[in-house]
C-alpha positions as CSV (number, residue, x, y, z in Angstrom):
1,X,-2.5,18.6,-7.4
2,X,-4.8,18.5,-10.3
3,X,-2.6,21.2,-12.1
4,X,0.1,18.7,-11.6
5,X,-1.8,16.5,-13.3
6,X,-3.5,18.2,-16.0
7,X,0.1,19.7,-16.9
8,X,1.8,16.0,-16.6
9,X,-0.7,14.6,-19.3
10,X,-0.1,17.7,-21.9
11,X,3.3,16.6,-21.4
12,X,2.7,13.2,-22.1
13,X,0.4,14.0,-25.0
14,X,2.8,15.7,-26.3
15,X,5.4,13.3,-26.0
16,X,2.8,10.5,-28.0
17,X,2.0,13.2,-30.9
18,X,5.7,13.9,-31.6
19,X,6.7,9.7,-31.7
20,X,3.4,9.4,-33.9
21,X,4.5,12.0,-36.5
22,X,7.2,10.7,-37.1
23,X,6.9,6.6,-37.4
24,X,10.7,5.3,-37.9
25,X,11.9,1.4,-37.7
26,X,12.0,0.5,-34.4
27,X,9.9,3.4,-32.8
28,X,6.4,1.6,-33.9
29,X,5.6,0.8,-30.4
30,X,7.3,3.3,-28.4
31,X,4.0,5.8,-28.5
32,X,1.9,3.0,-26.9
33,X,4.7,3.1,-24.7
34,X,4.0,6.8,-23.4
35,X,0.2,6.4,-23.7
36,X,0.1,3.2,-21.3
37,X,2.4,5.6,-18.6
38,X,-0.1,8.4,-19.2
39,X,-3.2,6.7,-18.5
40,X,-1.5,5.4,-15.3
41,X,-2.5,9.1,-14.4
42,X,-6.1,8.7,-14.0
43,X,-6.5,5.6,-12.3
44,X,-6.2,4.9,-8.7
45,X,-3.0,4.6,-6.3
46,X,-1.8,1.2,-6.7
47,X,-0.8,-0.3,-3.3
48,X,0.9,-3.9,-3.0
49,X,0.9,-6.1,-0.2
50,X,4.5,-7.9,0.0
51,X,5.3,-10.0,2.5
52,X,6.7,-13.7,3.6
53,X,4.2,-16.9,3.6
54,X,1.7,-16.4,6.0
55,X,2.4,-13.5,7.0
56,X,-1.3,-12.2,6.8
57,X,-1.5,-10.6,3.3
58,X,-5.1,-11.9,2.4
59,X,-6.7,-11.5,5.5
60,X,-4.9,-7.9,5.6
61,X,-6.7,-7.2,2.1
62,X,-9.9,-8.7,3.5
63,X,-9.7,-6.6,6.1
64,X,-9.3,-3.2,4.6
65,X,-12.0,-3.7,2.3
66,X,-14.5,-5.2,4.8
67,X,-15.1,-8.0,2.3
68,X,-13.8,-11.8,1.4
69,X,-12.4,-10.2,-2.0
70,X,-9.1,-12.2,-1.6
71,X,-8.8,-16.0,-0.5
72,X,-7.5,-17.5,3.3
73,X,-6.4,-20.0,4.7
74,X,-4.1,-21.8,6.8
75,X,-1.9,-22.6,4.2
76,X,0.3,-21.0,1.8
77,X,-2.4,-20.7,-0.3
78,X,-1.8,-17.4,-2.8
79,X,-0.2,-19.1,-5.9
80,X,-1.0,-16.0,-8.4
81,X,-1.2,-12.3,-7.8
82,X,-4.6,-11.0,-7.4
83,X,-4.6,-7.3,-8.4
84,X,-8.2,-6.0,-7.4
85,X,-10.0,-2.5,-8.3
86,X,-13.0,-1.0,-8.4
87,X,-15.3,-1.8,-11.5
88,X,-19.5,-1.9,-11.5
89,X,-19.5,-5.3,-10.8
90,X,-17.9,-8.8,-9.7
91,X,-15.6,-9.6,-13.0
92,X,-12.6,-11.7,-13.3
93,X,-9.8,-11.4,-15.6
94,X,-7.2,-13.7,-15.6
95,X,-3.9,-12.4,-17.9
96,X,-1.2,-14.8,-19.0
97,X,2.6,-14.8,-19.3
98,X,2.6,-16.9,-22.8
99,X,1.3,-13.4,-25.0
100,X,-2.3,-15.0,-25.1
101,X,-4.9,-12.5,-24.9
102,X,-6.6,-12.0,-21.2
103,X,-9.6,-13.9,-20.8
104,X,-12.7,-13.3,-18.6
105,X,-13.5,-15.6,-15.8
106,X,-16.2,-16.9,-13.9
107,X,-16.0,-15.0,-10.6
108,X,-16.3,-17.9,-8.5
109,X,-13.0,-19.2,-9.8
110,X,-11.2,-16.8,-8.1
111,X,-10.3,-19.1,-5.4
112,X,-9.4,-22.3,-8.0
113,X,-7.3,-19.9,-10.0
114,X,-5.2,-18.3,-6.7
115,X,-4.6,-21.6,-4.6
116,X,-2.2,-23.8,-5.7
117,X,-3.3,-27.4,-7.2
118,X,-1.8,-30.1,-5.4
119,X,-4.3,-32.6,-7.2
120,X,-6.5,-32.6,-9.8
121,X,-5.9,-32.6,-13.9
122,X,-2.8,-31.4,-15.5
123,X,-4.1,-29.5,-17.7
124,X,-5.7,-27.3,-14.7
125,X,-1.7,-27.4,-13.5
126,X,-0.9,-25.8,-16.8
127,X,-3.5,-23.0,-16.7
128,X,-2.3,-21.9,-13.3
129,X,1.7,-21.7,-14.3
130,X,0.3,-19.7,-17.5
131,X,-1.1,-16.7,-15.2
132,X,0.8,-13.7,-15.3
133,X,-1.7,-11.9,-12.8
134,X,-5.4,-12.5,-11.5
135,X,-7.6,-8.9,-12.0
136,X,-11.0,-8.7,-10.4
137,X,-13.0,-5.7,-10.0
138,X,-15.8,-5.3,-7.5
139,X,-18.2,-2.4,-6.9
140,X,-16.6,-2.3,-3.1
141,X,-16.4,1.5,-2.2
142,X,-13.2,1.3,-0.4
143,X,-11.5,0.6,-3.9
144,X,-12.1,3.9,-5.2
145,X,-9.3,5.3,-3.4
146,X,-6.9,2.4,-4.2
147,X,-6.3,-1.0,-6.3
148,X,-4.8,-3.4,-3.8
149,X,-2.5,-6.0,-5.2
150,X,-2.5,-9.0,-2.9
151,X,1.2,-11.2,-4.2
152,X,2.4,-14.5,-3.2
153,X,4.5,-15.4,-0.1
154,X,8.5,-13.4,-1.5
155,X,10.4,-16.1,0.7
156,X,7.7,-19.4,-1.0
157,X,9.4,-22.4,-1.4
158,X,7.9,-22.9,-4.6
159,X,9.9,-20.5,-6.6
160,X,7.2,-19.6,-9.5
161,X,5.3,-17.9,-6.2
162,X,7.7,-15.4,-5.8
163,X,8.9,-15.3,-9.6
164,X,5.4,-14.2,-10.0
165,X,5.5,-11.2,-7.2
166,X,9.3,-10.0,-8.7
167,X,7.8,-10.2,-11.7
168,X,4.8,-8.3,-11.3
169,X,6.6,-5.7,-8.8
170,X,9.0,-5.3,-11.4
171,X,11.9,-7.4,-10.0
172,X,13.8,-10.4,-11.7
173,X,14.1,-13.7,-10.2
174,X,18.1,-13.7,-10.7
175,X,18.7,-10.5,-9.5
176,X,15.8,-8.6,-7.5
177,X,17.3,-5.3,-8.0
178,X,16.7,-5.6,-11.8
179,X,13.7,-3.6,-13.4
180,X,11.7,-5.8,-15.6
181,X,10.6,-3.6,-18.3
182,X,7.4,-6.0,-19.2
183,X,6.2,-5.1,-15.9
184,X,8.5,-2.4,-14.2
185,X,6.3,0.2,-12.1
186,X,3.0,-2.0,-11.2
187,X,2.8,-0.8,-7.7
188,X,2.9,2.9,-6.5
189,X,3.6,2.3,-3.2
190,X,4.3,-1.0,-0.8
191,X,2.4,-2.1,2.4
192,X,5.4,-4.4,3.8
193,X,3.4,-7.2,6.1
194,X,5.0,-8.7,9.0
195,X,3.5,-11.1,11.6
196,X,6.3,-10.8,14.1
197,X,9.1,-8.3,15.3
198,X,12.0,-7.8,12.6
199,X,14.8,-10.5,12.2
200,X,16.8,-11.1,9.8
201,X,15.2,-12.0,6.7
202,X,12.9,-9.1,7.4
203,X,15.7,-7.0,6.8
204,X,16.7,-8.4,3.9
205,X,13.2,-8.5,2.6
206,X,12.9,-4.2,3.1
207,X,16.4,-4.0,1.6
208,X,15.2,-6.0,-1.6
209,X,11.6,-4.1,-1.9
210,X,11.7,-1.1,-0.7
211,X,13.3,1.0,-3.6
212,X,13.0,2.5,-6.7
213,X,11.6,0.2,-9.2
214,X,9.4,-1.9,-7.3
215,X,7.1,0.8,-6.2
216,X,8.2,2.2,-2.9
217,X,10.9,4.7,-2.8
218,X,11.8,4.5,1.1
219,X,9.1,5.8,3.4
220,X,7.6,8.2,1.3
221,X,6.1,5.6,-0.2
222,X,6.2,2.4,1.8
223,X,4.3,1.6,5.3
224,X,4.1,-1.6,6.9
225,X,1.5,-3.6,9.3
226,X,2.7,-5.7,11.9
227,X,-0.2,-8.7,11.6
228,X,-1.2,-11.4,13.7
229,X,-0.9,-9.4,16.9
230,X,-3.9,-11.6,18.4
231,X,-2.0,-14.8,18.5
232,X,-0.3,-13.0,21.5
233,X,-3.5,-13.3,23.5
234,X,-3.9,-14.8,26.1
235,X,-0.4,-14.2,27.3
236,X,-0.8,-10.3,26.4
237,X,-4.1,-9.6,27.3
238,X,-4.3,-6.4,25.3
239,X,-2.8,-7.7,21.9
240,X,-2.9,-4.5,20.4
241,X,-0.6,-2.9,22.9
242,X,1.8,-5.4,22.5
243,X,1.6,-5.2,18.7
244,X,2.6,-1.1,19.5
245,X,5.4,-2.1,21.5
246,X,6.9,-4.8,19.2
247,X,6.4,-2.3,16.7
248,X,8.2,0.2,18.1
249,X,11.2,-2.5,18.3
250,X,10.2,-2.6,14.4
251,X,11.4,0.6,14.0
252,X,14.6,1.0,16.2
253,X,16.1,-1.4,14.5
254,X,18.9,-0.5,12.3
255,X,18.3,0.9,8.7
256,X,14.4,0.6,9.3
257,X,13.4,3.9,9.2
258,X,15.4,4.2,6.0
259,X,12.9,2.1,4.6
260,X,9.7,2.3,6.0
261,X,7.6,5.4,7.5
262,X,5.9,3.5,10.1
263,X,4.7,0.1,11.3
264,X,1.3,-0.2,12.3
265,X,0.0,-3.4,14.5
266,X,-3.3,-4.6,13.2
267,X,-5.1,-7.9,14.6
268,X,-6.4,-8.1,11.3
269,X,-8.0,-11.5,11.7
270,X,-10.9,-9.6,14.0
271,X,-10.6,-6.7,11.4
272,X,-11.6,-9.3,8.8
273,X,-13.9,-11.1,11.2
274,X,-15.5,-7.9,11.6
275,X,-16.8,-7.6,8.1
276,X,-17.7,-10.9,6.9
277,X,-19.5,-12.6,10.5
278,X,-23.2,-13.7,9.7
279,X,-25.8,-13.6,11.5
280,X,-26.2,-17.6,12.8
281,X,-22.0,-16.3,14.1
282,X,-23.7,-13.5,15.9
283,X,-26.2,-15.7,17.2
284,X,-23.5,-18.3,18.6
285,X,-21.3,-15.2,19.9
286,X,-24.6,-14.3,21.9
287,X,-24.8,-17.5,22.7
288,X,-20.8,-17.5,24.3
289,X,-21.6,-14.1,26.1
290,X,-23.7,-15.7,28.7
291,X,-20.8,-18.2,29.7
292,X,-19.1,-17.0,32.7
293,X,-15.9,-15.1,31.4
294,X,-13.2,-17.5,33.3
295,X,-14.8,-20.8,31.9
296,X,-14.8,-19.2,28.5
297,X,-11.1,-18.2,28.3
298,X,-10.4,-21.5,29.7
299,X,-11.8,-23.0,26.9
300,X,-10.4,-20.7,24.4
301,X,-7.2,-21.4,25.9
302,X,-7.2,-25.4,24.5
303,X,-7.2,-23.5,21.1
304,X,-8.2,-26.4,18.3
305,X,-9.7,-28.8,21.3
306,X,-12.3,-25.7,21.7
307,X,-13.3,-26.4,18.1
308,X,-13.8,-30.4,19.0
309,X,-14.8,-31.3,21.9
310,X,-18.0,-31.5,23.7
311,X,-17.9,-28.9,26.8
312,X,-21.1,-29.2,28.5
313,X,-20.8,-25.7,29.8
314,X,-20.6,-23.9,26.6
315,X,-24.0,-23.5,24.8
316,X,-22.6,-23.6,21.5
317,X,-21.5,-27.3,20.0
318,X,-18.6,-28.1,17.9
319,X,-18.9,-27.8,14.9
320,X,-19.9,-24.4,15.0
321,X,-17.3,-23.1,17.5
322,X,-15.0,-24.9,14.8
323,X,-16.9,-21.9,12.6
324,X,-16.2,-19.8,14.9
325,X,-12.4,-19.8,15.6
326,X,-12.0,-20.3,11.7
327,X,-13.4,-16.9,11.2
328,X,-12.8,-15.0,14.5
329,X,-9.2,-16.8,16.2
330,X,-9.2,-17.0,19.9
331,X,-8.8,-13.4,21.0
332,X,-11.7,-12.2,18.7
333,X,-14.0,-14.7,20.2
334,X,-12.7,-13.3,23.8
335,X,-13.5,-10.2,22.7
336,X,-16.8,-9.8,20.7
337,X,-18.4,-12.2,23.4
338,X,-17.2,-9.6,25.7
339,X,-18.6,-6.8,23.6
340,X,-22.0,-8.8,23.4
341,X,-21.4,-8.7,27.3
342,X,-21.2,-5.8,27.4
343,X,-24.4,-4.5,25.2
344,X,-23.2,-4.7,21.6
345,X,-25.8,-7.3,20.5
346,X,-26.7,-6.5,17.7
347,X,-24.6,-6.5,14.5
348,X,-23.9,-3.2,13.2
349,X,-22.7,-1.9,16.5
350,X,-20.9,-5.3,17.5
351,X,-19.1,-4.4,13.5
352,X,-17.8,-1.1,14.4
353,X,-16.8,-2.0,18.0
354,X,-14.6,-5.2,16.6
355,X,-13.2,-2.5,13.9
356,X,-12.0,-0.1,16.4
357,X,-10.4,-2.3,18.7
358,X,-8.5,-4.2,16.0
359,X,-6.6,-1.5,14.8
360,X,-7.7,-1.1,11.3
361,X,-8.9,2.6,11.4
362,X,-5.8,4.0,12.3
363,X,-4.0,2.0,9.6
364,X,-6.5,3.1,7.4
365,X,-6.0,6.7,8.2
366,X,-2.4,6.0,7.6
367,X,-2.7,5.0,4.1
368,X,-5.3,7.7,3.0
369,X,-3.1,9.7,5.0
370,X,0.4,9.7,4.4
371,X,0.0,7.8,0.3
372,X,-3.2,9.4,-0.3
373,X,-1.9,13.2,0.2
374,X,0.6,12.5,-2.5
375,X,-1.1,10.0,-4.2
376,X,-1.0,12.1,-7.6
377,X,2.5,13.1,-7.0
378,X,3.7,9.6,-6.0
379,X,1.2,8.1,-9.4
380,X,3.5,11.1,-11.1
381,X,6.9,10.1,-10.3
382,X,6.2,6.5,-11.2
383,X,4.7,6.9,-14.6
384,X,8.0,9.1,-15.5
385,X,10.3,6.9,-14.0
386,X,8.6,3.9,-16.1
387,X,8.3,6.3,-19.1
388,X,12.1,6.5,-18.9
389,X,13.3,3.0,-18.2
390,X,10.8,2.0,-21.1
391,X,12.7,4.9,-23.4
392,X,16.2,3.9,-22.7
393,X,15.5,0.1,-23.0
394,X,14.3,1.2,-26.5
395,X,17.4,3.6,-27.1
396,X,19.9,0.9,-26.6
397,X,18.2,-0.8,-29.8
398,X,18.0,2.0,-32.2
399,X,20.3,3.5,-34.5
400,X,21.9,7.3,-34.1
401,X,18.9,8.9,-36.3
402,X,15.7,6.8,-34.6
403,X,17.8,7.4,-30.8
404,X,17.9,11.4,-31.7
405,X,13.8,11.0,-32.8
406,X,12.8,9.2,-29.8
407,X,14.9,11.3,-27.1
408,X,13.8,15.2,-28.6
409,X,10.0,13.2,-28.4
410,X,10.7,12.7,-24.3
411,X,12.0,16.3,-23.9
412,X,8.3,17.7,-22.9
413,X,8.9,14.6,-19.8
414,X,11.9,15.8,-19.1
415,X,11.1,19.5,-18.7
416,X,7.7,18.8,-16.7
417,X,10.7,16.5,-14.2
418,X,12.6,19.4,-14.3
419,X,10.2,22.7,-13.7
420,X,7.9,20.7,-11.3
421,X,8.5,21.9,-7.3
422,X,6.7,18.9,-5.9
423,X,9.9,17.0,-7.5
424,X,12.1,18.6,-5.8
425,X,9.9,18.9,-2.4
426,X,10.1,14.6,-2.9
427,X,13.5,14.4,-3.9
428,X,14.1,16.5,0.1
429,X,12.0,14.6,1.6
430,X,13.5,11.5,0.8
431,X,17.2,13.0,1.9
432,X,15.1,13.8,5.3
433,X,14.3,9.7,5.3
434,X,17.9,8.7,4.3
435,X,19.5,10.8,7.7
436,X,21.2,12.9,4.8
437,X,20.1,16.5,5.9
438,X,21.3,18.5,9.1
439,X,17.5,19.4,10.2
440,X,16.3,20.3,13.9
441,X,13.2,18.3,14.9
442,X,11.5,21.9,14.4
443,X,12.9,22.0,10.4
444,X,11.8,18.4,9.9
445,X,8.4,18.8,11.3
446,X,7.8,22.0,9.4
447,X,9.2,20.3,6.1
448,X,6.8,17.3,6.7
449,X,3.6,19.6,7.3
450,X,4.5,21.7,4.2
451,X,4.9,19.0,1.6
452,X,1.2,17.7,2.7
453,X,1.9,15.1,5.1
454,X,-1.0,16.2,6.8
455,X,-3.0,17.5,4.1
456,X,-2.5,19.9,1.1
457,X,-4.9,23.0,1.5
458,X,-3.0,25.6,2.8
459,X,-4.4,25.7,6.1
460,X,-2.9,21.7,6.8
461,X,0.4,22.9,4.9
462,X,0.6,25.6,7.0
463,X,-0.3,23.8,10.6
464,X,-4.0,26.0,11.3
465,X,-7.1,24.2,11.4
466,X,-9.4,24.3,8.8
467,X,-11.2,26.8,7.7
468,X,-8.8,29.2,8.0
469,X,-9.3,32.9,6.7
470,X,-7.2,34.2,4.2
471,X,-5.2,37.3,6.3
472,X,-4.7,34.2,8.7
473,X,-3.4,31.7,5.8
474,X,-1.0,34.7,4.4
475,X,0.1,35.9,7.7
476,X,1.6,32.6,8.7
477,X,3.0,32.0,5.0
478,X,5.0,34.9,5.2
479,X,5.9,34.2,8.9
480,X,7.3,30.9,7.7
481,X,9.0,32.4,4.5
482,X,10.8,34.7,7.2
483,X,12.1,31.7,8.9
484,X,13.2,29.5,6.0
485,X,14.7,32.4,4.4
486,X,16.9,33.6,7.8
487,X,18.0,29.5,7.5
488,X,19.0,30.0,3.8
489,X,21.6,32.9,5.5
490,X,22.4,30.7,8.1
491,X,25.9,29.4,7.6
492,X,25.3,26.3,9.8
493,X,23.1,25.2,6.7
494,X,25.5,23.7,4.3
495,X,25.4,21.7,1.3
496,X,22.5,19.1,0.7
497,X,21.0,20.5,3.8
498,X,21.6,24.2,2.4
499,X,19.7,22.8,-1.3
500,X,16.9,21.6,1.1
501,X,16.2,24.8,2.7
502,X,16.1,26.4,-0.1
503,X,13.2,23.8,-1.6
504,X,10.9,24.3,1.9
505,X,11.6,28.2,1.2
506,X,10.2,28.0,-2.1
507,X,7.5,26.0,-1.0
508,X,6.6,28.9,1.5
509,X,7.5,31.5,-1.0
510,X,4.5,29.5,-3.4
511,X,2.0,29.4,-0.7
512,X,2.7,33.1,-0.4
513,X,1.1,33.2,-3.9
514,X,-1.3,30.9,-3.6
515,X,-3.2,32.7,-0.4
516,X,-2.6,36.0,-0.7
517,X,-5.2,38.7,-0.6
518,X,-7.4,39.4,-3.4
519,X,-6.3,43.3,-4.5
């Protein structure tokens, strides 16, 4: 894909140099315009959390970066969006919605600037309705595959909360299916948090931010994570597989897979426990591991009288079981004592079992996965789609002569759009999503695998384990050429489905090229 890209940003070079030779009333800006979309091509995937109040978004974020980067609680407590990246160290930048310039913040603030003031000076008030957004970088490693955008609750019922998320995502507050061109095209891609089964205002919530415009296009570029899933504990003594089974409701319901690839269940308070316990915590979960397993869930089971009261059979007092269940909930207590139980004493081990079992890995693998194998395509389509909205908004101002200028300038954009194949393998694959093509489970699976759902070598586009030699690689290339091309013939194959065949068949016919035999 780095062909893709190197060929994207001569276009949008290009694009700059012919707007900058020519400066024209009205067109002053408009080269900025196109350099801002082009250096969206270098950075990192931008993933958004959106969701309803408390449904888990911060911990979620905690979670995947195994750090306490974005602030809890038990409230709605995210008042600004928190857009964090990778940078060489702990900075803070807060940027406002009044045109002042963004200013650097302590660090520590981070949590005064995000949770909403209920007391304290109105002139702090003031400072918070100001923020546009919240940017902190951090040296954590799991950002260099992604920024993560952590947004206030969408269904708040303070309204500047989720003016503040529309706005960001690119949404207005009167109509949510309205780009905002100030800030059309933040996200590249939507993690969609629930903490229960779909109901109603779920559905209207993937209806609302799951298409073009707000970052996700459908499932191609939107996931979700069912959180929470430990609060069903101790009814459901494996929360996780009862997270899977209310997830797989998730996704039989009605439109859903329309919208969303899949729904992962995550009890992402132990994830985030996982990563951030200290050592005194360890030291009281050791502590809890000796009690006999039946008194302990007893205990547990009183939920906030665990946290207050004096229990002569528990070795650990109070105030730090209040600790604790703050950090850990009631099922990840249950479970790391029983891990502790069970050998994992000491804290690396007791880390990486708490991980496993809490679902995180596989979500992780799911967005590295499916986003992060198209992560420069998906990056791609946005910046053009934003380098278009931002051109015609600017169109409908000019006159005849500065309109003529400023649409022959976006030609080299429009011809990468049109000569591109991985546009056209995107444009299928979202038909494939949208129940619009007449594909066998055998067609779908094969056009999944070739457009790099998997992977993108060859070998993963082609379905043989890595490393595969190259007579191997070109043998099953052509094999599958053969197929796609007798389904071209086919006359079952008919209109949108027929266009589609012919894109996987020109997919094959390219990795053909690409692995066949040096003469």
């Amino acid at each position: 894909m780095t062909g893709l890209r190197a060929r994207a940003t001569a276009a949008f070079d290009e694009a700059v140099r012919g707007l900058r030779s020519v400066p024209l009333p009205g067109l002053e800006n408009a080269a900025e315009d196109l350099a801002a979309c082009r250096a969206r091509l270098s950075g990192p995937m931008r993933v958004a959390l959106v969701g309803r109040v408390s449904s888990g978004k911060s911990t979620l974020a905690n979670a995947l970066l195994g750090a306490p980067l974005a602030p809890t609680g038990v409230e709605e407590l995210t008042f600004n969006v928190n857009w964090i990246g990778h940078g060489p160290r702990r900075e803070l930048t807060v940027h406002f919605t009044d045109g002042r310039p963004p200013e650097r913040r302590d660090p520590a603030e981070l949590e005064a600037l995000t949770v909403r003031a209920r007391d304290g000076d109105k002139q702090h008030r003031r400072l918070l309705r100001a923020i546009d957004h919240l940017r902190v970088t951090d040296p954590n490693e799991h950002l260099r595959a992604f920024d993560l955008v952590d947004t206030p609750g969408l269904d708040s019922v303070f309204q500047t909360d989720s003016q503040n998320t529309l706005r960001f995502l690119g949404r207005t507050g009167d109509d949510v299916r309205a780009a905002s061109a100030a800030h059309a095209g933040r996200a590249d891609a939507l993690v969609v948090v629930f903490a229960r089964g779909l109901a109603a205002n779920e559905e209207e919530l993937l209806a609302d931010f799951a298409g073009p415009g707000v970052g996700g296009s459908g499932p191609v570029t939107t996931v979700a994570a069912l959180t929470k899933v430990e609060l069903s504990w101790p009814q459901y003594p494996d929360p996780l597989a009862e997270g899977r089974r209310l997830a797989e409701r998730v996704m039989s319901a009605p439109g859903a897979r329309r919208v969303l690839y899949e729904v992962r269940p995550i009890a992402s308070l132990v994830a985030a426990a996982a990563a951030t316990f200290t050592e005194d915590e360890l030291g009281d979960l050791i502590g809890l591991s000796t009690v006999d397993p039946s008194t302990l869930e007893r205990r547990l089971r009183r939920g906030p009288f665990f946290a207050t009261r004096e229990y002569d059979d528990l070795p650990v007092p109070p105030q730090r079981r209040a600790a604790l269940l703050r950090r850990f909930g009631q099922y990840g207590i249950w479970l790391a004592a029983g891990l502790v139980r069970d050998g994992a004493r000491d804290a690396a081990e007791l880390r990486a079992e708490l991980t496993a079992r809490s679902g995180l890995p596989g979500f992780r693998a799911l967005l590295t996965g499916h986003f992060g194998n198209r992560a420069e395509l998906i990056k791609l389509r946005g910046a053009l789609d934003l380098a278009y909205r931002l051109r015609d908004r600017r169109a409908a101002a000019l006159g005849p002569h500065e309109r003529a200028v400023l649409l022959d300038a976006c030609a080299p954009l429009l011809a990468l759009d049109r000569d591109e194949h991985a546009f056209r393998e995107l444009e299928v694959l979202r038909l494939y999503y949208d129940d619009a093509l007449a594909f066998t489970p055998d067609d779908a699976a094969d056009l999944l695998r070739v457009t790099g759902e998997h992977g993108t070598a060859p070998a993963d586009r082609l379905g043989l384990p890595s490393p595969a030699a190259p007579p191997e690689l070109l043998a099953a290339a052509r094999a599958r050429l053969g197929e796609w091309a007798a389904r071209d013939l086919d006359p079952l194959y008919e209109g949108r489905t027929r266009r589609a065949v012919q894109v996987v068949r020109r997919s094959y016919e390219r990795l053909v090229t690409t692995v066949r035999e040096p003469a």
